[in-house]
N, C-alpha and C positions, 0 to 999 in steps of 0.2 A: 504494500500500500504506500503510495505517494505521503512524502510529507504534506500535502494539501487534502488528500484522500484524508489520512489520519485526523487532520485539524479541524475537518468536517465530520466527521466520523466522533469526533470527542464534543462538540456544538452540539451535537443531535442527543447524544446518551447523555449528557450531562447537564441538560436544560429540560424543564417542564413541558415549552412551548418554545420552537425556535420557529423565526421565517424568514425565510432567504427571501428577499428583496430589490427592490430598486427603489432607492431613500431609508429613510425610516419612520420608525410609529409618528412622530410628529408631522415630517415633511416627506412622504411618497412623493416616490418619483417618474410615477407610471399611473396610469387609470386602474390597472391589474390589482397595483401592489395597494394602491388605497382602498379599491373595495375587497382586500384582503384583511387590511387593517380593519375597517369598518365591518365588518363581517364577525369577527375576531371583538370586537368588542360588543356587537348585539350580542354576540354568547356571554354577555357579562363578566367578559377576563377585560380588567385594566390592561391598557398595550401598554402601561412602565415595566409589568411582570411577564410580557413576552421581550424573548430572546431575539433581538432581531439584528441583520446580517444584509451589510450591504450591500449586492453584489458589485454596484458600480464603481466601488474603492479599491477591488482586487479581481483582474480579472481570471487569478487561476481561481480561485472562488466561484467567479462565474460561473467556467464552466464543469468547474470539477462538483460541481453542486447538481449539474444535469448528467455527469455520468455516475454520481455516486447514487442517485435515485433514478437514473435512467428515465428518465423525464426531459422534452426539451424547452419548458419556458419559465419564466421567473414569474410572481411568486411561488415558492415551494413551504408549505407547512407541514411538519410535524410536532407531534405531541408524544409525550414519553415514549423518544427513537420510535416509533412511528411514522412511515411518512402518509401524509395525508392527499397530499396534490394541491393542484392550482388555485386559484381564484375562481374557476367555474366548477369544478367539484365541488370544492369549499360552498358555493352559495347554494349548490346543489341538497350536499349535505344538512347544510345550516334550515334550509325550507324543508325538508323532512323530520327534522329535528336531531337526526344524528348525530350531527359534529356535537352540538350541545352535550350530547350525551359523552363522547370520545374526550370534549375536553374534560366533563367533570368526572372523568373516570367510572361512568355507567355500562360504558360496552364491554 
């Protein structure tokens, strides 16, 4: 495993709720990565206590965050090392009521 793999790899298992990103909880830097954040907090988690990862600061981040989840777009959420998927699963989930349930540890 890449020292990048590893870095990402220790982000995910050692955080509650991490999201790879473009910006952050305050200032999203994509339409994606904001109604991830907004998303994320209708489930009633404060975005100070998500973990979030900017991919636009490091581009080995960027992409090693799409080959570590094999996924190819940003944002990526997961919840205890869990990956969850993008911003349209996420809203997908979230109108089901799932995620809600994934974040507060129900499923």
């Amino acid at each position: 495993m890449s020292d990048t793999q590893t870095q990402i790899d220790q982000l995910v298992k050692n955080n509650e709720i991490v999201l790879f990103m473009k910006g952050n909880a305050s200032f999203p830097m994509c339409g994606f990565s904001g109604r991830a954040i907004q998303i994320i907090k209708a489930c009633g988690v404060d975005p100070r206590n998500v973990t979030t990862v900017n991919v636009l600061e490091d581009d080995a981040i960027r992409q090693g965050i799409k080959d570590y989840s094999n996924w190819p777009t940003i944002p990526q959420l997961y919840v205890r090392g869990e990956f969850i998927g993008g911003s349209d699963i996420m809203m997908e989930m979230y109108q089901s009521g799932e995620l809600q349930q994934v974040i507060n540890g129900q499923s």
